[in-house]
Z-matrix of the N, CA and C atoms (Angstrom, degrees):
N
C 1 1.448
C 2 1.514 1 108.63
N 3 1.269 2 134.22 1 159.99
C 4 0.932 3 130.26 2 -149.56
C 5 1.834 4 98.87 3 -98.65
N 6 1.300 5 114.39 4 172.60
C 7 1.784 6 89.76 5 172.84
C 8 1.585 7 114.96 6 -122.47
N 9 1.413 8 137.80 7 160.14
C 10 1.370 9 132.60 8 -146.15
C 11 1.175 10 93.09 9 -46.31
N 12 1.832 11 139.03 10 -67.51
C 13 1.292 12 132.66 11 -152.04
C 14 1.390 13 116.32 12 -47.41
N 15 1.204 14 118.96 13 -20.69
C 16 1.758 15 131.74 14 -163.26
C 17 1.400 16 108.18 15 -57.32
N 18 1.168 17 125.80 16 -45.63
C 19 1.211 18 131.59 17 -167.48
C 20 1.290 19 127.27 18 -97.88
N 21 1.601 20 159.48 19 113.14
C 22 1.289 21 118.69 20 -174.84
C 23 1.504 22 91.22 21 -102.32
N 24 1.606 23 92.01 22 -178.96
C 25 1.952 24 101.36 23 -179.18
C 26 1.653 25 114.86 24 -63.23
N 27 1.197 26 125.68 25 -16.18
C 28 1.429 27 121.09 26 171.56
C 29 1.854 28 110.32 27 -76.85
N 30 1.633 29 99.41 28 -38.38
C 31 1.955 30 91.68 29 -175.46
C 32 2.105 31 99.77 30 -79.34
N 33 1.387 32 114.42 31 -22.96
C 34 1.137 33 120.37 32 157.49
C 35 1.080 34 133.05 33 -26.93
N 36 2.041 35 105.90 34 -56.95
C 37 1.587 36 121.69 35 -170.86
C 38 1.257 37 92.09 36 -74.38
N 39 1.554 38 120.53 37 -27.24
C 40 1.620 39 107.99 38 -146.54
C 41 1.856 40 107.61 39 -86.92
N 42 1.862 41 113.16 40 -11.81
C 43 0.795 42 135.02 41 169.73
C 44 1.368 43 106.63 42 -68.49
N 45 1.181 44 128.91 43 -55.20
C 46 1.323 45 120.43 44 179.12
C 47 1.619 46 124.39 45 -57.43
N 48 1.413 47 104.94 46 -36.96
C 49 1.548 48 128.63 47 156.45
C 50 1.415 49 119.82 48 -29.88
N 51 1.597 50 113.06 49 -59.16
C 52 1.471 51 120.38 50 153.93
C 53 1.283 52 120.25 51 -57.72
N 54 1.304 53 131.89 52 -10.36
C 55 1.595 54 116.37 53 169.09
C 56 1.274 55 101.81 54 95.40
N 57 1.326 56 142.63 55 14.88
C 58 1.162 57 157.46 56 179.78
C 59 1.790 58 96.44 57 -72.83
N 60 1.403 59 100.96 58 142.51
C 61 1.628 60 130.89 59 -158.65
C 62 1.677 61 92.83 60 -140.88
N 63 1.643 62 109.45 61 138.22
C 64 1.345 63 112.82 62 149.34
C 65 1.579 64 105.81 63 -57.29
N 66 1.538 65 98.98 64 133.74
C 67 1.569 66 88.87 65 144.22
C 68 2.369 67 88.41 66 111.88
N 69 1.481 68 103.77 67 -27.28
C 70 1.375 69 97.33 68 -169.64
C 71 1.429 70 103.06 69 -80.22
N 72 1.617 71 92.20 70 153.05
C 73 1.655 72 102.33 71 165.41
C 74 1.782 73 111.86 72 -93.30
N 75 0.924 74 107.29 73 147.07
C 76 1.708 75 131.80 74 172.90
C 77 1.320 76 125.30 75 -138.49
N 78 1.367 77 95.88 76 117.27
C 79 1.348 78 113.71 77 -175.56
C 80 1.490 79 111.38 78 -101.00
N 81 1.675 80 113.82 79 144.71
C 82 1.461 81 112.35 80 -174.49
C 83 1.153 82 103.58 81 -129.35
N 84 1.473 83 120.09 82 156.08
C 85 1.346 84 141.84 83 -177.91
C 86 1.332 85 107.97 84 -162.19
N 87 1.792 86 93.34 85 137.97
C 88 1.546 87 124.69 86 -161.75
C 89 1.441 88 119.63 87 64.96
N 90 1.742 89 119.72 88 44.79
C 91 1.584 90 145.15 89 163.65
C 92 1.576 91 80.84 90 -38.39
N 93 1.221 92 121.83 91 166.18
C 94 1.666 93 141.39 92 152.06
C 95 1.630 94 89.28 93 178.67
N 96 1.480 95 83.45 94 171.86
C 97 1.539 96 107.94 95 155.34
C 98 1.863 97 138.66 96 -19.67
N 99 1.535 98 88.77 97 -62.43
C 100 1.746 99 108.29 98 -176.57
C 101 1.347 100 117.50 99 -77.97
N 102 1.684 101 106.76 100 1.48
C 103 1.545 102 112.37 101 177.19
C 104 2.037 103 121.10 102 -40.74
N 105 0.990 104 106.76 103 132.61
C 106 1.696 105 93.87 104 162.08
C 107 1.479 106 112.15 105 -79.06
N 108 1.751 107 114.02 106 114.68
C 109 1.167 108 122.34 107 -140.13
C 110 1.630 109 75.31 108 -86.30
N 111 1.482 110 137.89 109 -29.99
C 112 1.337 111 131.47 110 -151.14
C 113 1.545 112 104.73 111 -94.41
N 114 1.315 113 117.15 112 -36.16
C 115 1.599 114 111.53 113 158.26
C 116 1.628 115 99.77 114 -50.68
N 117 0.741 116 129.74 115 -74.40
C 118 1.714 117 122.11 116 -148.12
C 119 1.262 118 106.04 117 -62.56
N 120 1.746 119 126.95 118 -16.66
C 121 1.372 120 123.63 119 168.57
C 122 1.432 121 120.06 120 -53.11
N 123 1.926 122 92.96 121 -41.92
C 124 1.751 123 103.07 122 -149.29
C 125 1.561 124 77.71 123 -90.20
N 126 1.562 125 159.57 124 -33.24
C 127 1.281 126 116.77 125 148.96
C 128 1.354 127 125.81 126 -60.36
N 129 0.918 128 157.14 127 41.02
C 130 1.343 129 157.05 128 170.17
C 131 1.665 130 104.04 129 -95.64
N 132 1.852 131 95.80 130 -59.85
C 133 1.116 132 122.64 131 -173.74
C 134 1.371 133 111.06 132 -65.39
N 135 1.380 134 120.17 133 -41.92
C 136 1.479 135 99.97 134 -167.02
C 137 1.519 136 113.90 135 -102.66
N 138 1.873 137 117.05 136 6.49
C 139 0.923 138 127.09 137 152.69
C 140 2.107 139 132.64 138 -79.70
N 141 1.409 140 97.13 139 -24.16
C 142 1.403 141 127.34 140 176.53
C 143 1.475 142 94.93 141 80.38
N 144 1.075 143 142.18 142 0.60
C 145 1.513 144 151.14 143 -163.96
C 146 1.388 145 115.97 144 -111.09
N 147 1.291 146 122.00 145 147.17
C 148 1.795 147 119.90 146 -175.92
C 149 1.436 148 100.80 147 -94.48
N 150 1.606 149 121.64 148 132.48
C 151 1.362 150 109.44 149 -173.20
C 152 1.585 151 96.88 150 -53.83
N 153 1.322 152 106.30 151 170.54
C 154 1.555 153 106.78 152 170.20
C 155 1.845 154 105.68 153 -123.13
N 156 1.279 155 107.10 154 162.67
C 157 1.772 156 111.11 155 -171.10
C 158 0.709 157 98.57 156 -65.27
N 159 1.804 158 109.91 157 -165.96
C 160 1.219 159 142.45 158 170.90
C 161 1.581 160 115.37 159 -69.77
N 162 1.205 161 128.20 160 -8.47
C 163 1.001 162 136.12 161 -176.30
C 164 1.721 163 130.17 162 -115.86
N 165 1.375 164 92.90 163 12.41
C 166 1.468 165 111.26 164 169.05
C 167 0.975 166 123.58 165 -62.00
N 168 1.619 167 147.14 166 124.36
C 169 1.449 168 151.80 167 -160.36
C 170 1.268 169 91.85 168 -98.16
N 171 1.480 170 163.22 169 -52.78
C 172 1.379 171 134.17 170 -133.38
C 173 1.498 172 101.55 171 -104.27
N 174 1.290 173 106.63 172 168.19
C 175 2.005 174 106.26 173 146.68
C 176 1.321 175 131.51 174 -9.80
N 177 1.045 176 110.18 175 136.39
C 178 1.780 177 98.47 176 166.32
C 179 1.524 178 108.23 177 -147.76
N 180 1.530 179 110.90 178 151.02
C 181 1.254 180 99.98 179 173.62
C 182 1.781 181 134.55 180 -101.41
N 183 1.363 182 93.76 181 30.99
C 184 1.220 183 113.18 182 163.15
C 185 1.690 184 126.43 183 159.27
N 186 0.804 185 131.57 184 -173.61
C 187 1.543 186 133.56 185 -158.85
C 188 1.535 187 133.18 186 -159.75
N 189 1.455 188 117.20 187 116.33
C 190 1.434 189 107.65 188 -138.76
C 191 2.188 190 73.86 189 -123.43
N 192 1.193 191 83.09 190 122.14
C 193 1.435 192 100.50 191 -179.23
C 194 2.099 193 122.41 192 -101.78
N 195 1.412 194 118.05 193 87.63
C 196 1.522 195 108.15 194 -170.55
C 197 1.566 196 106.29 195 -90.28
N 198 1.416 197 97.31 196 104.27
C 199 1.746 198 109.81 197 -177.04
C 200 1.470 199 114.77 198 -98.06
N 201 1.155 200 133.34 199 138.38
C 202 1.652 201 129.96 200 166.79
C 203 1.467 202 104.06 201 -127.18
N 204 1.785 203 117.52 202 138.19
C 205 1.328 204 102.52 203 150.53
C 206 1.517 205 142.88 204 -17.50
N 207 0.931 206 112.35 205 122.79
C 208 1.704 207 113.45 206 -177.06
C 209 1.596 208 107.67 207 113.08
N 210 1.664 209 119.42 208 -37.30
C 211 1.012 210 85.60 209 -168.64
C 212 1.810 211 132.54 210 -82.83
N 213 1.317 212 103.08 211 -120.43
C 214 1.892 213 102.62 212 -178.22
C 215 1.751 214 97.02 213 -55.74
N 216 1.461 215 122.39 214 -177.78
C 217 1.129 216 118.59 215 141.47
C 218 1.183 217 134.98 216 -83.04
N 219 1.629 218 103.79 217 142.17
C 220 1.769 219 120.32 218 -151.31
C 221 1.359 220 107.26 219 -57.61
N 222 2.098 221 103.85 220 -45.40
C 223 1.599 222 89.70 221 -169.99
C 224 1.048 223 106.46 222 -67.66
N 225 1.636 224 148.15 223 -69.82
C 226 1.211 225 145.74 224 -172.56
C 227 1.384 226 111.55 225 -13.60
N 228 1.159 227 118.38 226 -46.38
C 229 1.335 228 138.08 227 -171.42
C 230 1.791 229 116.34 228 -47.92
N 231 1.596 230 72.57 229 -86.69
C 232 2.234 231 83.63 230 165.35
C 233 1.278 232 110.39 231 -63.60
N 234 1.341 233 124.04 232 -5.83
C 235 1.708 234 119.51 233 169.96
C 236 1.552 235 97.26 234 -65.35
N 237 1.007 236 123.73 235 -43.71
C 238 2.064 237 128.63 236 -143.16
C 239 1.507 238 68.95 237 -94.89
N 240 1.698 239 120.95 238 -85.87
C 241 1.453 240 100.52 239 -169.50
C 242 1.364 241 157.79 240 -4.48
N 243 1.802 242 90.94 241 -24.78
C 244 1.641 243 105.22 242 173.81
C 245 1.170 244 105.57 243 -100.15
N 246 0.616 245 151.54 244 8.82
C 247 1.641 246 152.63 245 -123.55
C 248 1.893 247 85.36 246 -109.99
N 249 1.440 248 123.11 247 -59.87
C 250 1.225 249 115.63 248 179.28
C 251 1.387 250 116.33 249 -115.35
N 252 1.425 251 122.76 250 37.54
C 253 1.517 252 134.52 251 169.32
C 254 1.673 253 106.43 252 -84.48
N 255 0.985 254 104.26 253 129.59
C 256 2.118 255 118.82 254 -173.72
C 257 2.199 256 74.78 255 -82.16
N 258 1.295 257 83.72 256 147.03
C 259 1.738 258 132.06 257 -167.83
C 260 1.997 259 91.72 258 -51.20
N 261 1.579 260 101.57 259 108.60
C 262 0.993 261 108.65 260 175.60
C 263 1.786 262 128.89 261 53.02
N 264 1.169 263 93.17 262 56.90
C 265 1.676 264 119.99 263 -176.12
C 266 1.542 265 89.26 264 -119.73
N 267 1.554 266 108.60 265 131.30
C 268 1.743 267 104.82 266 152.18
C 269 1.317 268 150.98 267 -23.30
N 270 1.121 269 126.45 268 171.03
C 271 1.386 270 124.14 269 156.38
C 272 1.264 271 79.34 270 -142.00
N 273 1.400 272 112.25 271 157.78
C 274 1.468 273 148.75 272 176.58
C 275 1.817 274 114.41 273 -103.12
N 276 1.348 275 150.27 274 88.89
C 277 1.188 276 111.83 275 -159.76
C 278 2.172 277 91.14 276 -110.57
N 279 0.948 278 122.18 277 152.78
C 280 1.364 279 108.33 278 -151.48
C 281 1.652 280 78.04 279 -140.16
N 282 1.599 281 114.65 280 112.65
C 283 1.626 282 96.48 281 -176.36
C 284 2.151 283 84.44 282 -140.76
N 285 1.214 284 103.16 283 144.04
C 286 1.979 285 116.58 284 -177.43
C 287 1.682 286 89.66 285 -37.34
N 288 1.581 287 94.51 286 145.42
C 289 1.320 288 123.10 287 -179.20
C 290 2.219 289 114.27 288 -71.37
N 291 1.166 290 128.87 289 123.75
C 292 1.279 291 120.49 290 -161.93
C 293 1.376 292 107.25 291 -14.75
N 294 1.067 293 125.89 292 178.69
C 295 1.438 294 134.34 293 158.09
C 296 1.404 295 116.76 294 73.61
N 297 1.562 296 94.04 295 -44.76
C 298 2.134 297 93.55 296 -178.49
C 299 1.810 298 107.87 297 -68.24
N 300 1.087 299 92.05 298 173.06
C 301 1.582 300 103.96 299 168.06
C 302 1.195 301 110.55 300 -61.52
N 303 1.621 302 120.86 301 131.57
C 304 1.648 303 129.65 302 159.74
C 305 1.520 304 91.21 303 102.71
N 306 1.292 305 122.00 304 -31.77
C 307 1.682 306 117.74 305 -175.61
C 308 2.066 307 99.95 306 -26.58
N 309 1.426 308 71.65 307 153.28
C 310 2.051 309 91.07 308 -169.63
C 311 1.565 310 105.48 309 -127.36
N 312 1.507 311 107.56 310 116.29
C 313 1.842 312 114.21 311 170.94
C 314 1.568 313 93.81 312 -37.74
N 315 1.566 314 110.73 313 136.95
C 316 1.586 315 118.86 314 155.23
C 317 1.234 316 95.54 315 -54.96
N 318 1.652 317 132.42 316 -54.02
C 319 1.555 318 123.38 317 175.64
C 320 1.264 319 126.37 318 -18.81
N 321 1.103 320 102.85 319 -49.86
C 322 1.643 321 131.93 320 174.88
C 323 1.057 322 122.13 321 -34.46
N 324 1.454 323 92.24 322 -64.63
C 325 1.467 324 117.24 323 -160.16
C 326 1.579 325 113.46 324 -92.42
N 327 1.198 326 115.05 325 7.61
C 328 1.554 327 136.94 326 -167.60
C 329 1.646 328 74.43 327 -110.17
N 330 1.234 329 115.21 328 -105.19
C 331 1.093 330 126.56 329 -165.22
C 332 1.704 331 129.76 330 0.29
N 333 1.685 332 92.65 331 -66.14
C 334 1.472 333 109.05 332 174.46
C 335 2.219 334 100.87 333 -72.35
N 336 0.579 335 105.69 334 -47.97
C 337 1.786 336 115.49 335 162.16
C 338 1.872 337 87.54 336 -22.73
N 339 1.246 338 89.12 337 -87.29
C 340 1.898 339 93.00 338 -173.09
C 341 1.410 340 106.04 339 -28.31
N 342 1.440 341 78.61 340 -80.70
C 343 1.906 342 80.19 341 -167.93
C 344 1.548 343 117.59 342 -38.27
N 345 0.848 344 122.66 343 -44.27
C 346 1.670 345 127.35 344 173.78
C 347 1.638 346 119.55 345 -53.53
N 348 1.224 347 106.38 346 -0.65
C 349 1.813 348 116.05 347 -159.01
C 350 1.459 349 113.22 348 50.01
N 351 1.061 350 128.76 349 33.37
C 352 1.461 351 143.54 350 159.57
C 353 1.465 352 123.05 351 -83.15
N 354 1.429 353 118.83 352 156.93
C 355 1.646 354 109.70 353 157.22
C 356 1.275 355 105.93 354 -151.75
N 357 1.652 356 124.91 355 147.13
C 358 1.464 357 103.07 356 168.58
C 359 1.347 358 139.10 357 -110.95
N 360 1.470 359 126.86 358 138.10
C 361 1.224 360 144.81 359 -129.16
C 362 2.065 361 94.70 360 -94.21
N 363 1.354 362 111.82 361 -31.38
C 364 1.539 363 120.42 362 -171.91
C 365 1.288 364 102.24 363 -178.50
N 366 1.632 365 106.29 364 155.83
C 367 1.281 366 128.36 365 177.70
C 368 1.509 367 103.56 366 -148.43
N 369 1.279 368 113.23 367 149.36
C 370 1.290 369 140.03 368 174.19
C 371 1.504 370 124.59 369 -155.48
N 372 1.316 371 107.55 370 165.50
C 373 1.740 372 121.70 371 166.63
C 374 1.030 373 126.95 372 -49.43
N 375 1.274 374 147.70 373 100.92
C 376 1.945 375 130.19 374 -178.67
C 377 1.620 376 95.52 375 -131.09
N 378 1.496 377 98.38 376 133.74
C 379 1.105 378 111.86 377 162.23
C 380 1.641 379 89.49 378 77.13
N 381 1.863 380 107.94 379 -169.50
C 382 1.413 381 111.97 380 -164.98
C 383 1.542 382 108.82 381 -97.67
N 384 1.146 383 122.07 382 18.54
C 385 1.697 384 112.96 383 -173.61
C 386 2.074 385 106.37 384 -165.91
N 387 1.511 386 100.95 385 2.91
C 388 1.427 387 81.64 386 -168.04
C 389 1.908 388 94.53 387 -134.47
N 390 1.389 389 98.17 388 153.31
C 391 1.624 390 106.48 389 158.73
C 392 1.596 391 121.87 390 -99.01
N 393 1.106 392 101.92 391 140.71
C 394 1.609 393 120.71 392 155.61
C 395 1.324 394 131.23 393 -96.15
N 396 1.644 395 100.43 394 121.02
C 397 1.674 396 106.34 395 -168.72
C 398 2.197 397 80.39 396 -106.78
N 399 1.381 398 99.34 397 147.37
C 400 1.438 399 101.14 398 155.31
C 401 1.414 400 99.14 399 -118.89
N 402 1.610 401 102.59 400 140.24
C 403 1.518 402 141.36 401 -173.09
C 404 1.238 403 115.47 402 -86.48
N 405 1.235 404 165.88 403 108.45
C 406 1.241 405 157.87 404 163.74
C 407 1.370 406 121.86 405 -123.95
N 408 1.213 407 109.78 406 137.43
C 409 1.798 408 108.80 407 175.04
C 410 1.475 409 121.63 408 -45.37
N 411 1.583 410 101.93 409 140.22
C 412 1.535 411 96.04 410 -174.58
C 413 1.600 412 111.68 411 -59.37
N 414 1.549 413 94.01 412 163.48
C 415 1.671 414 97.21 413 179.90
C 416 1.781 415 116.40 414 71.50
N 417 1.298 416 109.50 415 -24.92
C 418 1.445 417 81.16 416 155.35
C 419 1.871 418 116.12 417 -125.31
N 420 1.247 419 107.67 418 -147.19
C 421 1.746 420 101.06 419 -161.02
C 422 1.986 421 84.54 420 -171.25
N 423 1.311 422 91.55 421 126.70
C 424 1.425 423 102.18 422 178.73
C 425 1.833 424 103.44 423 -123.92
């Protein structure tokens, strides 16, 4: 679990922003290095829960995905991602801000979105270098 200092009240708000609940599980895919170590606190924190890997067997109530150019392909990707998401819970897809390394065409990210039966509802800034698109099944809007 993360510990009080981890978080400040701005990566806090931004946790709540994601729809983050005491008590939810979050699952992550594509951990590395370049992670924003302070986003993943302030979900830690405002979930009370340690995200869990890629290799988590149960339910989850949502899924915070850190993608960069180059890697696997995206749709495949958010395809498996759902695979253990409970019925109309997010995905998070968190890919470098234009310009940096790994940055991802919104084209892109629409695209593989489709193919996945996804669409995304908003995107923003989190943390110091990356955006957040939230993912949701077509047809609805959370």
């Amino acid at each position: 679990m993360a510990t009080q200092e981890g978080a400040t009240a701005a990566e806090s708000s931004l946790a709540a922003r994601l729809g983050l609940e005491h008590g939810h599980v979050i699952q992550e895919f594509g951990y590395d290095d370049d992670v924003d170590q302070s986003l993943r606190d302030a979900i830690e924190e405002a979930t009370g829960e340690e995200l869990v890997d890629e290799d988590f067997g149960d339910v989850t109530d949502g899924v915070v995905v850190w993608f960069r150019d180059g890697d696997d392909d995206l749709a495949d990707l958010l395809m498996d991602v759902q695979s253990l998401l409970d019925d109309g819970r997010p995905v998070w897809l968190l890919t470098p801000k234009a310009g940096s390394t790994g940055s991802v065409e919104p084209r892109d990210v629409e695209e593989a979105s489709s193919i996945a039966g996804l669409h995304a509802t908003s995107t923003f800034v989190v943390g110091t270098g990356w955006w957040a698109t939230q993912l949701v099944e077509k047809g609805r809007s959370k």
